[in-house]
C-alpha positions in Angstrom: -35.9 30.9 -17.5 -35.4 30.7 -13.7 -38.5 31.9 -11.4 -37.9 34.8 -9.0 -36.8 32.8 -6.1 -34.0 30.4 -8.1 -32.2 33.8 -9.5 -32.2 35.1 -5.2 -30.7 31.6 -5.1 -28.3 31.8 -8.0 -27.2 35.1 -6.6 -27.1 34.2 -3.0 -24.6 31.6 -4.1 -22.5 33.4 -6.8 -22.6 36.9 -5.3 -19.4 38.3 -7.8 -21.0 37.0 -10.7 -19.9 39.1 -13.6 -20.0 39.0 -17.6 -18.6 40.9 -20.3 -20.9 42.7 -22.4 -20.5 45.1 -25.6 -23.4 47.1 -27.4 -23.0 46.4 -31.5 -24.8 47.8 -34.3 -26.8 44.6 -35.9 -25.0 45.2 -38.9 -21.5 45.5 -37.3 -22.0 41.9 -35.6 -18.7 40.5 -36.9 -16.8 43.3 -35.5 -16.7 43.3 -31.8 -14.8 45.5 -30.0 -13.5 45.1 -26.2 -11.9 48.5 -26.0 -14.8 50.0 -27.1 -16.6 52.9 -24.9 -19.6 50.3 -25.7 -18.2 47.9 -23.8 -18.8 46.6 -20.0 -16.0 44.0 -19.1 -16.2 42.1 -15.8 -19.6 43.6 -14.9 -22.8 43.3 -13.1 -25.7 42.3 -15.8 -28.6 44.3 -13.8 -26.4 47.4 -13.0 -25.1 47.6 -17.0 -28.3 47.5 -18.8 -30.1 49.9 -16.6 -27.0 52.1 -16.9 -27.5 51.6 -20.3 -30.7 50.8 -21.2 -30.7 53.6 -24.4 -28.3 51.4 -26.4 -31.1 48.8 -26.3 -33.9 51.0 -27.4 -32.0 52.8 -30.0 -31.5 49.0 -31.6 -28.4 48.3 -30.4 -27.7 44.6 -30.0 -26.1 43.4 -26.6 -23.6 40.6 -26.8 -22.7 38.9 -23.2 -20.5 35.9 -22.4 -19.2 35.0 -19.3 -16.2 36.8 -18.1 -14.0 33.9 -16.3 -10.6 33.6 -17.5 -11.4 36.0 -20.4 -12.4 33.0 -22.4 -15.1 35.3 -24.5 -17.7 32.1 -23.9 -20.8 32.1 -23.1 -21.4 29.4 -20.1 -24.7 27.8 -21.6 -25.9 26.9 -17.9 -26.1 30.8 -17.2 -28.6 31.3 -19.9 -31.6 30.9 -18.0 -30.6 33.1 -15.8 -29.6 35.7 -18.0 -32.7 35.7 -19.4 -34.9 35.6 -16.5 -33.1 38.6 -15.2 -33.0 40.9 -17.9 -36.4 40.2 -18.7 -37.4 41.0 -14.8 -35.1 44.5 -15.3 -37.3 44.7 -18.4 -40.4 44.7 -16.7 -41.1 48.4 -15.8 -40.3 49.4 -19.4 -42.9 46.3 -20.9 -40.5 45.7 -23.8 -39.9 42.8 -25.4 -36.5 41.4 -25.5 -35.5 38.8 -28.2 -32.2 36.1 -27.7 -30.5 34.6 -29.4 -27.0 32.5 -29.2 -24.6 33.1 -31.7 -20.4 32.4 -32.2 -20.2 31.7 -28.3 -22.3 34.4 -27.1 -25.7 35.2 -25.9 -27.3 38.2 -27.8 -30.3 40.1 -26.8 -32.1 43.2 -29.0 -35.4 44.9 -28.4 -38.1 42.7 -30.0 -38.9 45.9 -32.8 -42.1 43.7 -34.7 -44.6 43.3 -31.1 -46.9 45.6 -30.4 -47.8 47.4 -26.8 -50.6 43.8 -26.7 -47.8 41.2 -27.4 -45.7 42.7 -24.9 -48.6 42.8 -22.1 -49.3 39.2 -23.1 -45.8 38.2 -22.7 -44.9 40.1 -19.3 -48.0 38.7 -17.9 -46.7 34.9 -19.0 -42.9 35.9 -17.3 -45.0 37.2 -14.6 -46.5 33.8 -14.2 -43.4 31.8 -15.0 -41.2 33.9 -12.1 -43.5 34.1 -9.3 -46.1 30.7 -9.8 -49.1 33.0 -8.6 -52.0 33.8 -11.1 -52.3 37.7 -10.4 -56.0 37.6 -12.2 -57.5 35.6 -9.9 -58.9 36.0 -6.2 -57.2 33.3 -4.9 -59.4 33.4 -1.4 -56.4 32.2 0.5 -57.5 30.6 4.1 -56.9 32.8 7.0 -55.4 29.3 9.0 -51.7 28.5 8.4 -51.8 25.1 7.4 -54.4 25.1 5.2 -53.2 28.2 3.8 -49.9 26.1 3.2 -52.0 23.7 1.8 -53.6 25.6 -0.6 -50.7 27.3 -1.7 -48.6 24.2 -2.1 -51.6 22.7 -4.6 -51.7 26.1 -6.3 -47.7 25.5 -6.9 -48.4 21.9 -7.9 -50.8 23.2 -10.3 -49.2 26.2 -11.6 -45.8 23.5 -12.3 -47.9 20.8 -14.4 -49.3 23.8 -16.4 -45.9 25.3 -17.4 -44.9 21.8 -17.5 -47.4 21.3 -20.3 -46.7 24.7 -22.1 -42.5 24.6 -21.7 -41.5 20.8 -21.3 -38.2 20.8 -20.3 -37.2 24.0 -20.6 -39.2 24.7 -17.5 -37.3 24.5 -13.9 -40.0 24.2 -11.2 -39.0 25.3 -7.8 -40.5 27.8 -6.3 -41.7 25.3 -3.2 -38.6 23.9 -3.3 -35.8 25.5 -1.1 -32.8 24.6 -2.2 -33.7 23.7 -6.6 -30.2 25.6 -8.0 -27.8 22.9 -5.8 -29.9 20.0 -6.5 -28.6 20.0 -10.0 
């Protein structure tokens, strides 16, 4: 997943970025329909699933793949993205979202087996993983500039090597750095 200031990034540089989504029934997964009323083609990922966030909690499944050149693909370097943005949508509602990737497409579902705990725990890690600041803790951040840069930049440090640790290289740090979605 992407931390809160790589997704501004990401959109600050791919400001028409759209997908195709359609809502299935988990048992009708082999027939997707694009003329379906369930369907969103060429559309904004925040705006559709808080437009239609029900689909989700009534256990609808929602299928997205990219929606350049209608090629009904799923562009694997968008994933993180994806994720960390629906999951940051998610946040208000503190449910759990399960993905998976299946025949070219990303597919996301309402995580039905976690309880109100699970879900805390885990929006308390994104919350971590997105912003790189330990909410919990009185931090005691120094009233001078530079050694409040200071002590923010070790925090960061810090807060990387840990998810470091816990994701390996699934983890993108980059919150200190300004410009981490065109360095790759």
């Amino acid at each position: 997943m992407l931390t809160n200031k790589q997704v501004w990034e990401f959109d600050q540089i791919n400001e028409d970025i759209k997908f195709d989504m359609v809502y299935t029934e988990p048992e009708n997964k082999g027939e997707i329909s694009w003329k379906s009323k369930l369907a969103h083609l060429n559309s904004d990922i925040r705006e559709t699933v808080v437009n239609t966030f029900d689909y989700l909690a009534d256990g609808y499944e929602l299928w997205i793949t990219s929606s350049k050149q209608n090629q009904k693909k799923i562009d694997m370097s968008l994933i993180p993205y994806i994720m960390a943005v629906l999951v940051d949508t998610m946040i208000d509602e503190e449910i759990c979202l399960k993905f998976r990737e299946e025949n070219n497409y990303l597919v996301v579902s309402v995580d039905s087996q976690t309880d109100v705990i699970d879900c805390k725990e885990f929006f308390e890690e994104f919350y971590h993983l997105a912003t790189g600041f330990n909410y919990d803790v009185n931090t005691g951040i120094p009233d001078d500039e530079t050694e409040a840069e200071m002590y923010l930049t070790r925090l960061q440090e810090e807060f990387d090597l840990k998810m470091k640790e816990k994701l390996g290289e699934k983890y993108l740090p980059g919150n200190s750095d300004p410009d981490s979605i065109t360095s790759k």
